[in-house]
C-alpha positions as CSV (number, residue, x, y, z in Angstrom):
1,X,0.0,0.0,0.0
2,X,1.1,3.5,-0.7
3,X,2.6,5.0,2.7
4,X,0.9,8.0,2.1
5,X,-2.5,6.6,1.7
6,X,-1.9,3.7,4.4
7,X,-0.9,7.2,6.7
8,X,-4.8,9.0,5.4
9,X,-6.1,5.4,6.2
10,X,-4.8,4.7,9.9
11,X,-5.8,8.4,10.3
12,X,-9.4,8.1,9.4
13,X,-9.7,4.8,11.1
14,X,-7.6,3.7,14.2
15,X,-6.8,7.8,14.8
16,X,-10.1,8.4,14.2
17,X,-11.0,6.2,16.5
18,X,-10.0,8.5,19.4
19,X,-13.2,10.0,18.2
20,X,-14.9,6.5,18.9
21,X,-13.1,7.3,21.8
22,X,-15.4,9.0,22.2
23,X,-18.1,8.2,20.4
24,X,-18.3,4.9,22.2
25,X,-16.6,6.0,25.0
26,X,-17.1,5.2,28.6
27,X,-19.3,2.1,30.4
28,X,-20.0,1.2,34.3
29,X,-22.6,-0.6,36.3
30,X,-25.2,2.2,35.9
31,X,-24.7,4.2,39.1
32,X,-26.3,8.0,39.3
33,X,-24.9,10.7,36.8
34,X,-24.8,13.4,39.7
35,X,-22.9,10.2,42.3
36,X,-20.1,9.5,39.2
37,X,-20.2,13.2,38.1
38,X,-18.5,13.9,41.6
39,X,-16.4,10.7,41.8
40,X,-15.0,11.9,38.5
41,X,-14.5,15.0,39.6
42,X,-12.7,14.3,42.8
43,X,-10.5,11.1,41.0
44,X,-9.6,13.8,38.0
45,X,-7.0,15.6,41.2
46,X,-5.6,12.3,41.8
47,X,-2.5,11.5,40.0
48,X,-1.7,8.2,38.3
49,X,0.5,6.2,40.5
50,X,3.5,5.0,40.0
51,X,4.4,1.4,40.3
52,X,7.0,-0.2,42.6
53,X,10.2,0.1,40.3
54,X,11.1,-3.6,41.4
55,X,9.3,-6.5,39.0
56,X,7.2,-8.1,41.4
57,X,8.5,-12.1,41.9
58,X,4.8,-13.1,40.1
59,X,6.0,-11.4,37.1
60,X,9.3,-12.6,36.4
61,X,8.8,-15.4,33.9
62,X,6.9,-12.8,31.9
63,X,9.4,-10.4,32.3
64,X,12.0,-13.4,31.4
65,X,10.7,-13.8,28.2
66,X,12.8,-13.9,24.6
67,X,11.5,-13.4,21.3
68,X,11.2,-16.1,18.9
69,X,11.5,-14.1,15.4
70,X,10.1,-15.5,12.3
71,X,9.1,-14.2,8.9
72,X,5.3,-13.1,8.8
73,X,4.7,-12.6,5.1
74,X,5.8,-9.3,4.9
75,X,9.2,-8.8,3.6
76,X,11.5,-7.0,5.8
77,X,9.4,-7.8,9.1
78,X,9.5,-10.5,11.4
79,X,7.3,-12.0,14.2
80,X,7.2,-13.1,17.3
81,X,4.2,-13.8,20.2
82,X,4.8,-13.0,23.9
83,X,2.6,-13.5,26.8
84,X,1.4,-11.4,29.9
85,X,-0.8,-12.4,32.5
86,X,-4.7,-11.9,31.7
87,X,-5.5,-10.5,35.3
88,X,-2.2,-8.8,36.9
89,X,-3.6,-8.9,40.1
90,X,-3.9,-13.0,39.7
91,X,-0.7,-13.9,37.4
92,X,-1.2,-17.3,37.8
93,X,-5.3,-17.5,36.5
94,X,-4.5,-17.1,32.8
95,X,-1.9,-16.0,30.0
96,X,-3.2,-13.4,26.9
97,X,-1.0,-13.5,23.9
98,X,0.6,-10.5,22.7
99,X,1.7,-10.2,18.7
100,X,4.5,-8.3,18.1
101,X,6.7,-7.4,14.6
102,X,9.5,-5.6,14.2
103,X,11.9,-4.3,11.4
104,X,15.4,-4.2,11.9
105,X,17.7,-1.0,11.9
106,X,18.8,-0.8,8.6
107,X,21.7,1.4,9.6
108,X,24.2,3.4,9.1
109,X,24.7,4.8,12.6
110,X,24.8,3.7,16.2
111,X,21.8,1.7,17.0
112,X,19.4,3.6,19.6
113,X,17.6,0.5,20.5
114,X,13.7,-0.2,19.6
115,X,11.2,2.2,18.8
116,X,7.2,1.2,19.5
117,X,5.0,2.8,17.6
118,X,1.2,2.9,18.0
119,X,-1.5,4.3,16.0
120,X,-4.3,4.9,18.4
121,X,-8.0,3.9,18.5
122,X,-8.5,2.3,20.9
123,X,-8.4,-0.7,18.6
124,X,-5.8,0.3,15.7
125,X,-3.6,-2.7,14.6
126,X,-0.1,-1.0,15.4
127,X,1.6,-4.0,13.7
128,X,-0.6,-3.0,10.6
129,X,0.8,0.1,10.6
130,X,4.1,-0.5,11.3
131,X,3.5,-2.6,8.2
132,X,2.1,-0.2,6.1
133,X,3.8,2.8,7.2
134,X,6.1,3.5,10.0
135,X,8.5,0.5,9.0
136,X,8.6,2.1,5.6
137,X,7.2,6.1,6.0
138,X,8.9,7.1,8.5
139,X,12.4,9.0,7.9
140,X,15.4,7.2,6.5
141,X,17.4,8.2,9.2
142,X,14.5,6.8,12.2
143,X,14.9,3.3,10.7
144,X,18.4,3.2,10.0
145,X,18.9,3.8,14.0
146,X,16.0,1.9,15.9
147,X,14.5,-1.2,15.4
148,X,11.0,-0.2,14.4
149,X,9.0,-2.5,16.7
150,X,4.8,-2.3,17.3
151,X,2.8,-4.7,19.7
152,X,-1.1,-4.7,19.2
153,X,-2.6,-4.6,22.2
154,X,-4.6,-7.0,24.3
155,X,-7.5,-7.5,22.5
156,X,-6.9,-5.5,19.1
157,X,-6.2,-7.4,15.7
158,X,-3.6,-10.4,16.4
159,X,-3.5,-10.4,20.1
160,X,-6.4,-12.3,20.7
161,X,-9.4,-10.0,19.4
162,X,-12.5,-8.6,21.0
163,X,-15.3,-10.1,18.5
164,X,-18.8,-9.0,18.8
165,X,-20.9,-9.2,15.7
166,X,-20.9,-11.1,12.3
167,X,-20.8,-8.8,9.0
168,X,-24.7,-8.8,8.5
169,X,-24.6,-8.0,12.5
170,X,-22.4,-5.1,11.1
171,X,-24.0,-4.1,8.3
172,X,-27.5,-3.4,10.5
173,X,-26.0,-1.6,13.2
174,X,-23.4,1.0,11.2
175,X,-27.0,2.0,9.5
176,X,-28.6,2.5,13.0
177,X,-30.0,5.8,13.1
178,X,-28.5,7.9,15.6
179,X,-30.3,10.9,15.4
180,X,-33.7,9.5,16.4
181,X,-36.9,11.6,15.8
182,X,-39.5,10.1,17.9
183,X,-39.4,6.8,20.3
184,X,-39.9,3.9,18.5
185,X,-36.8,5.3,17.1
186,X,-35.0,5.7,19.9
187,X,-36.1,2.4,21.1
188,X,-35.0,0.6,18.0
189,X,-31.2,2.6,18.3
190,X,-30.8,1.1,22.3
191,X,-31.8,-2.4,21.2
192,X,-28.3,-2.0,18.3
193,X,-26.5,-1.2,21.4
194,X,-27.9,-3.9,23.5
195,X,-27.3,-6.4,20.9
196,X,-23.9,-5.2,20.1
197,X,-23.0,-5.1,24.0
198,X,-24.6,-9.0,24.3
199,X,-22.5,-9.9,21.2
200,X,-19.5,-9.0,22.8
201,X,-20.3,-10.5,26.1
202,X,-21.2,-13.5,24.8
203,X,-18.3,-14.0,22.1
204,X,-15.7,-12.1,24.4
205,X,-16.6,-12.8,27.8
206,X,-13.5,-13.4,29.4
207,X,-11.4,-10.8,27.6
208,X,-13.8,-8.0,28.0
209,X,-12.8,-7.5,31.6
210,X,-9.1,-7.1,30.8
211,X,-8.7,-5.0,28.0
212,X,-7.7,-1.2,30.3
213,X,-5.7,1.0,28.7
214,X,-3.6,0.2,31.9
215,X,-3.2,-3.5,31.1
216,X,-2.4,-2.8,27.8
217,X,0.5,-0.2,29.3
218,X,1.6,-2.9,31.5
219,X,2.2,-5.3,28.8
220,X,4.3,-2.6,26.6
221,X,6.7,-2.8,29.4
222,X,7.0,-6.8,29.6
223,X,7.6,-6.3,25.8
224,X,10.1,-3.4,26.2
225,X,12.1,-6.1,28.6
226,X,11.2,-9.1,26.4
227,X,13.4,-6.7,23.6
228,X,16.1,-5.9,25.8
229,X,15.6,-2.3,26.5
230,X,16.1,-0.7,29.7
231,X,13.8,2.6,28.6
232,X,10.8,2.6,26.2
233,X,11.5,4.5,23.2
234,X,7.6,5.1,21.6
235,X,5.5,7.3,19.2
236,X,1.8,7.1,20.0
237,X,-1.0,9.1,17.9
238,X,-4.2,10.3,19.3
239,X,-5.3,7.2,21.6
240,X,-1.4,6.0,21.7
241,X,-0.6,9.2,23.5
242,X,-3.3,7.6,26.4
243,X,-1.5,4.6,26.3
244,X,2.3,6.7,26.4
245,X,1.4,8.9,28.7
246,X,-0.1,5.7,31.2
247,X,3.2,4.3,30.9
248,X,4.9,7.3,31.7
249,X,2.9,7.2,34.7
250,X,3.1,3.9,36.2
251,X,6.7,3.5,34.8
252,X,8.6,6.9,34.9
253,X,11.6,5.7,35.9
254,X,11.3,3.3,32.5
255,X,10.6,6.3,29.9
256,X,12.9,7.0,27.1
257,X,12.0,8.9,24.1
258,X,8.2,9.3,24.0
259,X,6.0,11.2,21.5
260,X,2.7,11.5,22.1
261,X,0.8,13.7,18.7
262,X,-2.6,14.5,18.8
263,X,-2.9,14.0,22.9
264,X,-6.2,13.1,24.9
265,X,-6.7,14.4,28.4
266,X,-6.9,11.7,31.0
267,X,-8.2,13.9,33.8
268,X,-11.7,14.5,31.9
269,X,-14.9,12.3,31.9
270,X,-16.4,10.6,29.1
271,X,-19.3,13.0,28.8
272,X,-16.5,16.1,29.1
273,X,-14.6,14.8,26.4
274,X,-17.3,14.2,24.2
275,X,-18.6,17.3,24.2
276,X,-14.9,18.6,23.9
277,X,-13.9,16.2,20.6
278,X,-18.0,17.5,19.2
279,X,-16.5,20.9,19.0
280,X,-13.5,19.9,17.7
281,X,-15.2,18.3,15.1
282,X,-17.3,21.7,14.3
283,X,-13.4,23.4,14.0
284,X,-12.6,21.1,11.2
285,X,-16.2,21.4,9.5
286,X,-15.9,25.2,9.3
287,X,-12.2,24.7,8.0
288,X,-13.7,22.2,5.2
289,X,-16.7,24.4,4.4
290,X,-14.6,27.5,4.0
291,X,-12.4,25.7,1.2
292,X,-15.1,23.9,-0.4
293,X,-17.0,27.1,-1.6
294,X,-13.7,27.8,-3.3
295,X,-14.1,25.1,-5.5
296,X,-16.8,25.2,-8.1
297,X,-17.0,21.2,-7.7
298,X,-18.8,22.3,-4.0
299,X,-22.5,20.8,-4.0
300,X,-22.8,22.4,-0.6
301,X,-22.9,26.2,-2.3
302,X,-21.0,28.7,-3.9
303,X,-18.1,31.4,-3.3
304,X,-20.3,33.7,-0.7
305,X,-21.6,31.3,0.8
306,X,-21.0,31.1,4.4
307,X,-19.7,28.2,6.5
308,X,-22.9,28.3,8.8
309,X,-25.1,27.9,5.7
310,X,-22.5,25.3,4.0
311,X,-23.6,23.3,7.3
312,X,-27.4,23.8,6.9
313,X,-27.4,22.5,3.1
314,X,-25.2,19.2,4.8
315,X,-27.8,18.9,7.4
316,X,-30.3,19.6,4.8
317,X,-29.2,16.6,2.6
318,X,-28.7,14.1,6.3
319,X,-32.5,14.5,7.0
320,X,-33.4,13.6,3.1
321,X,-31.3,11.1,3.2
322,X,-32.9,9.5,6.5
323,X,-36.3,9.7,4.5
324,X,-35.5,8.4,1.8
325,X,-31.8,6.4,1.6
326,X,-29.9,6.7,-2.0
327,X,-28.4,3.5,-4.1
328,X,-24.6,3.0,-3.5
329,X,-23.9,0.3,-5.9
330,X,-23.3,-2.2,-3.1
331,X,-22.7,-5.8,-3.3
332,X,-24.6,-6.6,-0.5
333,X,-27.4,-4.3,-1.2
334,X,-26.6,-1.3,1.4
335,X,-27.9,2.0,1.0
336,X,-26.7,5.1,1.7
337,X,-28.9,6.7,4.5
338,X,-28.7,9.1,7.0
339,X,-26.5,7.5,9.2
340,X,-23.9,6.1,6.6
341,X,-22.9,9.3,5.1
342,X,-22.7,11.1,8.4
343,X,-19.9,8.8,8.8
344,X,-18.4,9.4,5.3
345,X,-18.4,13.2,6.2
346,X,-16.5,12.7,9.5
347,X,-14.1,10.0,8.2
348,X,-12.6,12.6,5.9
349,X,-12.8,15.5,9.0
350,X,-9.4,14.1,10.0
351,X,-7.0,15.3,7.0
352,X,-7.2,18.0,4.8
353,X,-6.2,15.4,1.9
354,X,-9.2,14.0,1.9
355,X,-11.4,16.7,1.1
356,X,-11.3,16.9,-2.5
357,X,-12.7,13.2,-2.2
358,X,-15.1,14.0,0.2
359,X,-16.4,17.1,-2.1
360,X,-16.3,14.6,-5.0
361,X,-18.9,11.9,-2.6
362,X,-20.9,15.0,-1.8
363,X,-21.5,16.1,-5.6
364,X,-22.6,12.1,-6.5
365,X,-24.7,11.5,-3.5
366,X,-26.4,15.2,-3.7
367,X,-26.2,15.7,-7.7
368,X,-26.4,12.1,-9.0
369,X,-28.0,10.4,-6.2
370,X,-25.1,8.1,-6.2
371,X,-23.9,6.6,-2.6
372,X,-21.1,5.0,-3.4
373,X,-18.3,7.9,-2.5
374,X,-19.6,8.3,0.7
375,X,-20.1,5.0,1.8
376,X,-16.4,4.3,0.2
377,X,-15.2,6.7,3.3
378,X,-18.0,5.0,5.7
379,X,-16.7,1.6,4.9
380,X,-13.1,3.0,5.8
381,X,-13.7,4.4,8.9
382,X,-15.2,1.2,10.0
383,X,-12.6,-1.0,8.5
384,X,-15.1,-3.2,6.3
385,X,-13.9,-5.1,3.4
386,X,-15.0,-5.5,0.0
387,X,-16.6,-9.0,1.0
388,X,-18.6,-7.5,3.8
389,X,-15.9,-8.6,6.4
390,X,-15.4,-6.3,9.6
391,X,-11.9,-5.8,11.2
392,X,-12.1,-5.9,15.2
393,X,-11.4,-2.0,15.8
394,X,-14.3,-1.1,16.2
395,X,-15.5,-4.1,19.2
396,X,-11.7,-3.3,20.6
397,X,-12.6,0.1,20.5
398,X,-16.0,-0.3,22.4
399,X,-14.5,-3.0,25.2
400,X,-11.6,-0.4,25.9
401,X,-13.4,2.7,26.3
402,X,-15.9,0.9,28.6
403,X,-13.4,-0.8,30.7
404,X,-11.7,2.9,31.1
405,X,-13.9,5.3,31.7
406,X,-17.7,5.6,33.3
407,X,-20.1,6.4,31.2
408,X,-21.2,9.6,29.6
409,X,-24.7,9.0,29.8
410,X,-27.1,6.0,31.6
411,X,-30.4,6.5,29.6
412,X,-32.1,8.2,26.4
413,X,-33.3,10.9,28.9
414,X,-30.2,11.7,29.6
415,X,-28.9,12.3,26.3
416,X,-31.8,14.5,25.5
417,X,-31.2,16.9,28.4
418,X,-27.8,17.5,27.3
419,X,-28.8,17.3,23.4
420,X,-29.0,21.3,23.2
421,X,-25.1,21.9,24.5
422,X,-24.0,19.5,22.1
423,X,-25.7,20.8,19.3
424,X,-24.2,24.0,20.6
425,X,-21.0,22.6,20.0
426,X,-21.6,21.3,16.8
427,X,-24.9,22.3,14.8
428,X,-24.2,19.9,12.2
429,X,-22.6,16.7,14.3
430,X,-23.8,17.6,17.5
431,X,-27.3,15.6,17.9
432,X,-25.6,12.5,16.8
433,X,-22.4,12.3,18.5
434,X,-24.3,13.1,21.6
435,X,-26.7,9.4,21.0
436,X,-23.8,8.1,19.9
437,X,-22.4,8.2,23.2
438,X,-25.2,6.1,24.9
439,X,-23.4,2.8,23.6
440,X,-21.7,1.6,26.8
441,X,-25.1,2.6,29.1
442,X,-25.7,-1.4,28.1
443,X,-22.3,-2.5,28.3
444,X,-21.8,-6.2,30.1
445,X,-19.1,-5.5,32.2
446,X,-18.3,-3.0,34.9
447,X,-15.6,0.1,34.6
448,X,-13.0,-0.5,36.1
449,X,-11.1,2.9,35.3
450,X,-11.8,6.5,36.5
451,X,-10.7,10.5,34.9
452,X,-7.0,11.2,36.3
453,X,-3.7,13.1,36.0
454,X,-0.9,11.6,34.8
455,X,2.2,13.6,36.1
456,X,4.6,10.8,35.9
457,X,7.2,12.8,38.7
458,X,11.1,12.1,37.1
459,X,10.3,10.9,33.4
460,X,12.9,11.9,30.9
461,X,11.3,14.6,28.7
462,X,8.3,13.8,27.1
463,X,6.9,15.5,23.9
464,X,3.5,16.1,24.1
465,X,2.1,17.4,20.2
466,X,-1.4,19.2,19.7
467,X,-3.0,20.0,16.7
468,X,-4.8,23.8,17.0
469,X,-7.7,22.5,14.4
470,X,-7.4,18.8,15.0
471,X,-11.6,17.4,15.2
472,X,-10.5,14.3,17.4
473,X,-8.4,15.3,19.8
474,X,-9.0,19.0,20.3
475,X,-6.1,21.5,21.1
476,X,-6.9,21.8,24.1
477,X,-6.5,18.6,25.2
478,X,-2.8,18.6,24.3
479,X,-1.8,22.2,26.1
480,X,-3.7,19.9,29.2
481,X,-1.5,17.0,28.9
482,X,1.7,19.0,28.8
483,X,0.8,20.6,31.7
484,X,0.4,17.6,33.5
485,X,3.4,15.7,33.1
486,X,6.2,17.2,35.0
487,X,8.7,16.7,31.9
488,X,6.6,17.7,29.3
489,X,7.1,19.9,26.0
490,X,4.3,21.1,23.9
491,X,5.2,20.9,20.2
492,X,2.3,23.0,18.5
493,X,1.4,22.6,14.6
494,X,-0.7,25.3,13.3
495,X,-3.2,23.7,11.3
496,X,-5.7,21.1,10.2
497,X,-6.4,17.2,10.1
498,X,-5.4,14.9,13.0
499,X,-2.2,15.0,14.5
500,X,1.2,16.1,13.2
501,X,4.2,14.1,12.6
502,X,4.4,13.0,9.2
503,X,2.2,15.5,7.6
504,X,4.6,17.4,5.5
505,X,5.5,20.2,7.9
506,X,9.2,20.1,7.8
507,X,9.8,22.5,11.4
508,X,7.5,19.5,13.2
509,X,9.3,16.8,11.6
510,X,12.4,17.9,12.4
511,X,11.8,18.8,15.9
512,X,10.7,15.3,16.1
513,X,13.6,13.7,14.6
514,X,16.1,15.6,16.5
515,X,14.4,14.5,19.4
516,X,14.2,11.1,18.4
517,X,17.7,10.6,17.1
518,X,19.7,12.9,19.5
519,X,17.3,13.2,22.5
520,X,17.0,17.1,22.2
521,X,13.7,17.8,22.7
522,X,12.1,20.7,21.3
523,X,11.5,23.9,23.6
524,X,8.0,23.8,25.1
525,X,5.9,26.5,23.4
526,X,7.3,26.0,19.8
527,X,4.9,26.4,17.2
528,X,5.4,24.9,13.7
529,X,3.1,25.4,10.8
């Protein structure tokens, strides 16, 4: 696959998915809204704490482990599984496998040891994109000098996957409307996330309660032994940074070189970020809408035409299309409804290079009523194949964020209260990310995490990156991150699209890659554009 178009796809799928984040983000037991309102807000001044810097006795065969390499079909790459207990606090009740690849330093230069790389998500295959990009995107002189290594995480891709629902199971819920108009609708979109939830509990049962962000931290560290590193070197995007900057906080003593681009906020709750990532998401609609009426290919209107009324006509065109769906020239006899191309619009809200294909899906849905452009991007964000088949990101997705966080919202009731701030945020995408939260209300297995800071007290220098513009993880979030790790620099790119490294600005790049290769990290406050 083309690097650059593997980069737009990991983007608008796994980085995207720090949206899902949010838009699926958060699951407990039920409790009160006002009771976990105040837990969250008390945990949120609570630091992550460290763990004991000593391996714990329990852990050492894990810790003991060595590779076994082999070739895994991709030239260049090998392969190798490791274990790590299911449940830390019982290592003896049960192993989970871990897959890891890796591509060798290609040198010249003095080899800086292994660099893990991570995507985001939750529920991005990090060894698919070390794959189809890091091992052979990122710069020459990054892979001559580390061994670029990824690990998916528990439950994600090859290390034993979260399933949920078959590809028909799919098909009916991605088409679940999610802005409902009276009850039977709203009735019909909490039975798709009571029979997603079931599916999961009943095909995943035993996973679902061990798949935390802080699991999957611990297990990066029993892989950055298993590799023979004494610190973790590692770039994570958008949900990656949650899982760096977790590891920076139970292991500072372990950090090397970490990058986190495109940051989440661990101190906020799931109903505070999703409200957050809904503006973000109006940010980049106004920054699409302004360039679209510059092209005369823009079937949302013309050259005066302002961003406020570009949003109208889109939200004019969502509630035709939930009356009356348009043909897509689908296999499997899909059609392009309402809630299909509201995911085509915000798959291509995370990079500016995907505009001129989301202007070209407008035109044929709108002009031709022709589908098959926007569910194109639909399909993408949801990682579903030509033959109907799903990947797991979006079940991993779902069983992490409810495992980490409480919920946003317990009922339909609930939503609709808060319905008018989020549509506040976000007149276009507003109503339906707010439903779209609802999702882990059912979920079948407790929270076990809770908002906090992460100031990880002695880590080498971290480099936190924000995107001013970025719809998934708002700027904001970033600037909050920095300035809770007590080693922190904020690396600021001026711009659009989701996250920064890799995008073609050459002052963020390099700042990166300095950082990276020489261990100079940038000064906090730099901007780059």
């Amino acid at each position: 696959m083309h690097t650059r178009r593997a980069l737009r796809r990991y983007r608008a799928a796994a980085g995207l998915l720090a949206a899902a984040a949010v838009l699926v983000s958060g699951c407990s037991d039920g409790g009160s809204t006002a009771t976990r309102s105040s837990t969250a807000a008390q945990a949120a001044q609570v630091a992550l704490a460290p763990l004991p810097q000593a391996t714990p006795s329990a852990l050492a065969s894990y810790y003991g482990q060595k590779p076994s390499w082999r070739a895994c079909g991709v030239p260049g790459f090998q392969c190798a599984t490791l274990k790590a207990p299911l449940d830390y606090t019982r290592p003896g009740a049960g192993d989970v496998r871990l897959a890891v690849a890796r591509k060798k330093a290609t040198g010249p230069g003095k080899p800086l040891g292994s660099l893990l790389v991570n995507p985001g998500g939750p529920g991005g295959s990090a060894v698919g994109y070390l794959q189809e990009y890091a091992g052979v995107g990122y710069p020459a002189e990054v892979r001559a000098r580390y061994d670029m290594v990824a690990v998916d995480p528990r439950g994600v891709a090859r290390s034993e996957p979260v399933t949920c629902l078959d590809g028909r199971q799919m098909d009916a819920y991605t088409q679940t409307d999610v802005t409902p108009d009276d009850q039977e609708e709203t009735d019909e979109l909490v039975q798709a996330y009571k029979k997603f939830a079931e599916g999961c509990g009943a095909h995943s049962a035993k996973l679902l309660r061990h798949v935390s962000t802080v699991e999957a931290a611990r297990d990066m560290d029993i892989v950055r032994a298993a590799l023979g590193d004494r610190k973790l070197n590692y770039v994570g995007a958008s949900y990656g940074t949650f899982l760096g900057a977790t590891y920076a906080g139970l292991f500072p003593d372990r950090v090397g070189r970490l990058v986190l681009d495109g940051a989440m906020d661990p101190s906020l709750s799931a109903r505070r970020m999703n409200l957050d990532q809904t503006a973000g998401f109006e940010t980049a609609f106004q920054s699409f809408a302004k360039d679209c009426v510059k092209h005369a290919d823009c079937p949302l209107g013309g050259p005066r035409t302002s961003p406020q009324r570009v949003g109208d006509n889109l939200k004019a065109f969502f509630r035709k299309l939930d009356a009356h769906p348009i043909p897509a020239g689908d296999a499997d006899g899909r059609t392009l409804g309402e809630a299909l191309a509201t995911t085509g619009v915000i798959a291509a809200m995370y990079d500016e290079a995907a505009w001129e294909q989301l202007r070209e899906a407008l035109t044929s849905a709108m002009k031709q009523n022709d589908g098959a452009g926007l569910l194109s991007l639909a399909d993408s964000y949801y990682e579903r194949d030509a033959g109907g088949r799903y990947a797991n990101l979006m079940f991993a997705n779902a069983a992490v964020n409810c495992l980490d966080l409480p919920p946003a919202f317990d009922s339909p009731q609930e939503v609709e209260k808060a319905l008018p701030a989020f549509e506040k945020a976000s007149p276009v995408f507003g109503a339906g990310l707010a439903w779209s939260s609802l999702n882990c209300a059912y979920w079948p297995v407790k929270a076990t995490g809770e908002p906090q800071r992460i100031e990880a007290g002695g880590a080498a220098p971290i480099v936190v990156v924000g995107t001013t513009r970025d719809p998934a993880t708002p700027y904001r979030w970033a600037q909050s991150l920095a300035g809770q790790l007590s080693s922190a620099r904020l690396l600021t790119y001026v711009g659009d699209g989701h996250t920064a490294y890799g995008r073609g600005s050459s002052c963020i790049d390099s700042a990166i890659d300095a950082y990276l290769l020489r261990g100079t990290a940038p000064t906090s406050g730099k901007r780059c554009s």
